[in-house]
C-alpha positions as CSV (number, residue, x, y, z in Angstrom):
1,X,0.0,0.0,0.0
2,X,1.3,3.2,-0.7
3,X,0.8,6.4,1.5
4,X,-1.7,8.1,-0.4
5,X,-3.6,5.2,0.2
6,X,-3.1,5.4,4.1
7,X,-4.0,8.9,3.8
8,X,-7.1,8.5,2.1
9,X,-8.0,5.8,4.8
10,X,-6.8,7.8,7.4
11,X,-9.2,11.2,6.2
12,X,-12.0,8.2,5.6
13,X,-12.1,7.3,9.2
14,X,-11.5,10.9,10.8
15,X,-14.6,11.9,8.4
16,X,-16.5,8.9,9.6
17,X,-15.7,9.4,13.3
18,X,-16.5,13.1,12.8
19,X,-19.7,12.4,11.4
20,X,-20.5,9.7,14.2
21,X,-19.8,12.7,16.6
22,X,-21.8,15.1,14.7
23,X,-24.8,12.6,14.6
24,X,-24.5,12.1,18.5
25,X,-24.7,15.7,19.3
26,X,-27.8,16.3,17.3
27,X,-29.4,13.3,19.3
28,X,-28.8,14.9,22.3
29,X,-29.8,17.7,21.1
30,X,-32.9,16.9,20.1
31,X,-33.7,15.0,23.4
32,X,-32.9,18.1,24.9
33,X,-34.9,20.0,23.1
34,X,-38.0,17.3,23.2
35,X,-37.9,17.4,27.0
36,X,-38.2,20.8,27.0
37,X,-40.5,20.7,24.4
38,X,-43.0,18.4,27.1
39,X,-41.7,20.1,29.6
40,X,-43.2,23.3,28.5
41,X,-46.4,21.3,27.7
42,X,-47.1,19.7,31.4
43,X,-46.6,23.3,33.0
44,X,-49.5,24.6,30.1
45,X,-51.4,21.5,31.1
46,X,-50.7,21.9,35.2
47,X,-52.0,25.3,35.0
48,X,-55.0,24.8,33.1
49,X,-56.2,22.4,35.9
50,X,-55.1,24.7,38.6
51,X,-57.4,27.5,36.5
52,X,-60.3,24.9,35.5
53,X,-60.5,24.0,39.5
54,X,-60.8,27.4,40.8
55,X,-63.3,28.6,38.1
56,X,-65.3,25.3,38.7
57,X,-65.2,26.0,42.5
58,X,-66.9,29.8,42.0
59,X,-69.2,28.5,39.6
60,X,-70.6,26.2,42.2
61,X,-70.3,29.0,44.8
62,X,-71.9,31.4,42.2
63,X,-74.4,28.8,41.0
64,X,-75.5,26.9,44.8
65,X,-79.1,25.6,44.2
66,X,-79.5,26.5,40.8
67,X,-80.8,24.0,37.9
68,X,-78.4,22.4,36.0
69,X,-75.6,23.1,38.6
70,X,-74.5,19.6,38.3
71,X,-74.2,19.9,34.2
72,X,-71.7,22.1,34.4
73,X,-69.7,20.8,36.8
74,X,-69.6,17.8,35.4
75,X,-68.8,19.7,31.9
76,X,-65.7,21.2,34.3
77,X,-64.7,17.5,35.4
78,X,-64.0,16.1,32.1
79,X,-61.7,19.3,31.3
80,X,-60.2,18.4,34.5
81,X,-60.2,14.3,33.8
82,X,-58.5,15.2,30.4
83,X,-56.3,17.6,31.1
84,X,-54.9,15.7,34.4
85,X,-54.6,12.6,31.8
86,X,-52.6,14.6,29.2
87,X,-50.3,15.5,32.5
88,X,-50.0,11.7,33.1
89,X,-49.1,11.0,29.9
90,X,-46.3,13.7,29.8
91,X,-44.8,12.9,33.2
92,X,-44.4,9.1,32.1
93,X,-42.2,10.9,29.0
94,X,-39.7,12.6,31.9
95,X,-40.9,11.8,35.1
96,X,-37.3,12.6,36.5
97,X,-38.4,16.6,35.6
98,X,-41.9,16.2,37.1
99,X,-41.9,18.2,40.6
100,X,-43.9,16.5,43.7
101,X,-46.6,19.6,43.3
102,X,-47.2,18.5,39.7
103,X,-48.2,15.3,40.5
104,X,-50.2,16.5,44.0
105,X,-52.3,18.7,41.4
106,X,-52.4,15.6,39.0
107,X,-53.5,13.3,42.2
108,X,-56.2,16.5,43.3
109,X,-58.0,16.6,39.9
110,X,-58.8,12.4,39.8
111,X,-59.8,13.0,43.3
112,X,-62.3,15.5,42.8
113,X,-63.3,14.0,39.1
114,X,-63.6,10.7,41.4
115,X,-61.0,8.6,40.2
116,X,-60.3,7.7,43.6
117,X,-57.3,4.8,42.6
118,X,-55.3,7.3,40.2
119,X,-55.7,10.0,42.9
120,X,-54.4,7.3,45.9
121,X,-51.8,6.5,43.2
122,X,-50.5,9.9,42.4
123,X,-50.6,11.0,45.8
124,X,-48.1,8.5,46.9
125,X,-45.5,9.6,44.2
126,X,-46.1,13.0,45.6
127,X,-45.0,11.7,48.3
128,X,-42.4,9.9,47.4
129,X,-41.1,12.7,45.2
130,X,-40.7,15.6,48.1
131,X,-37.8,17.6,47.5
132,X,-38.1,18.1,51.2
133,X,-39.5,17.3,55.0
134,X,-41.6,20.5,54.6
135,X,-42.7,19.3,51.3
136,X,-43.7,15.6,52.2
137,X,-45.1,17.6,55.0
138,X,-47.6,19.1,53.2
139,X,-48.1,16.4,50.7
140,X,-48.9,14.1,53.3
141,X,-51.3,16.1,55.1
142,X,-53.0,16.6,52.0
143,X,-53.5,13.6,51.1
144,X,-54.8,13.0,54.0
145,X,-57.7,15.8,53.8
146,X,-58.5,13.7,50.7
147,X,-58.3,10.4,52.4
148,X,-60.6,11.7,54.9
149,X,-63.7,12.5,51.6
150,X,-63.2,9.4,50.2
151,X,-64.2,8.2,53.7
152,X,-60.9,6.2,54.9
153,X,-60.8,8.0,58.2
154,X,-58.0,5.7,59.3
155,X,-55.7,5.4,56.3
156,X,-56.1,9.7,56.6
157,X,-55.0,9.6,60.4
158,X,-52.0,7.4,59.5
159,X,-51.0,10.0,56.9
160,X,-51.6,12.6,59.6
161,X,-49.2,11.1,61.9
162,X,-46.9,10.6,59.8
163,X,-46.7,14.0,58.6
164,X,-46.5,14.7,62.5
165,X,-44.1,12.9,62.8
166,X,-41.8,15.0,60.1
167,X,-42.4,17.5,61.4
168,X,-40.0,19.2,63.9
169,X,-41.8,21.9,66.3
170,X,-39.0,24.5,66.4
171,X,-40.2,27.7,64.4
172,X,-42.5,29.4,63.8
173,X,-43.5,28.0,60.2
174,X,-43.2,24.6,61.7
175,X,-45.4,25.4,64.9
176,X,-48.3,26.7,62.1
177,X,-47.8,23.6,60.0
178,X,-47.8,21.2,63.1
179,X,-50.9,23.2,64.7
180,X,-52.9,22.5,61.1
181,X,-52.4,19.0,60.8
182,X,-53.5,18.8,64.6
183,X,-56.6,21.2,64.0
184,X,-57.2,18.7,60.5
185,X,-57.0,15.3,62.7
186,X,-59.3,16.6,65.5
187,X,-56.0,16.8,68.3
């Protein structure tokens, strides 16, 4: 073999390996850019629950005793019941970018659409997703005002006592947060 040939194999393979690397970067790239692409989706979605809740909880404020009330509101749930399943399908996508207040709201809207096993479910990766004490805290606690309307008085107490447990009375935010979950257990 002559050298031009070992150059021409030589530029071969540094093309080929610079191509490879060029090809590898743009995949990440684009994974990058997907996950904040569905990203930006689950926050659109996580607000339009938070929204739909609140303006479903003035209209049956607004609208207490009036025909048709329960129409509506079930009009309301199946934005919720949608929107909450459009959030489920996103967090499966990059669940490691899904906060624990993302899925509490995803866990609050099949509670009060009635999907009592997603909301159980969702609740307990809230949970389990706390950033923090304070956080698992309040989760917790939460979930265990919803345990307590699907009428599983003792599965909410356990959540109550463990989120009593977490919590350390030594400030003032913690004294609050302790006193509520006390006020919420009937202490």
């Amino acid at each position: 073999m002559e050298n031009k040939d070992y150059i021409t194999i030589s530029v071969s393979i540094l093309a080929f390996l610079l191509s490879l690397i060029a090809t590898t970067l743009a995949l990440r790239n684009k994974k990058h850019d997907d996950e904040r692409n569905l990203r930006s989706l689950l926050n659109d979605s996580i607000s339009k629950l938070r929204t739909i809740r609140i303006e479903q909880a003035k209209y049956r404020v607004e609208n207490e005793g009036k025909k048709n009330i329960d129409f509506v509101a079930g009009l309301f749930n199946y934005q919720i019941n949608s929107l909450a399943r459009l959030a489920v399908y996103i967090s499966e996508q990059i669940p490691r970018l899904v906060t624990d207040i993302e899925y509490a709201t995803i866990a609050d809207a099949f509670g009060w659409t009635g999907d009592q096993q997603k909301a159980r479910q969702y609740w307990e990766v809230s949970i389990s997703n706390s950033r923090d004490k304070y956080y698992e805290i309040i989760n917790r606690r939460d979930y265990a005002n919803v345990l307590f309307t699907f009428g599983s008085v003792g599965e909410g107490r356990d959540q109550y006592e463990k989120a009593l447990k977490l919590s350390p009375i030594s400030d003032d935010t913690s004294k609050n947060l302790t006193g509520y979950i006390l006020i919420e257990c009937g202490e």
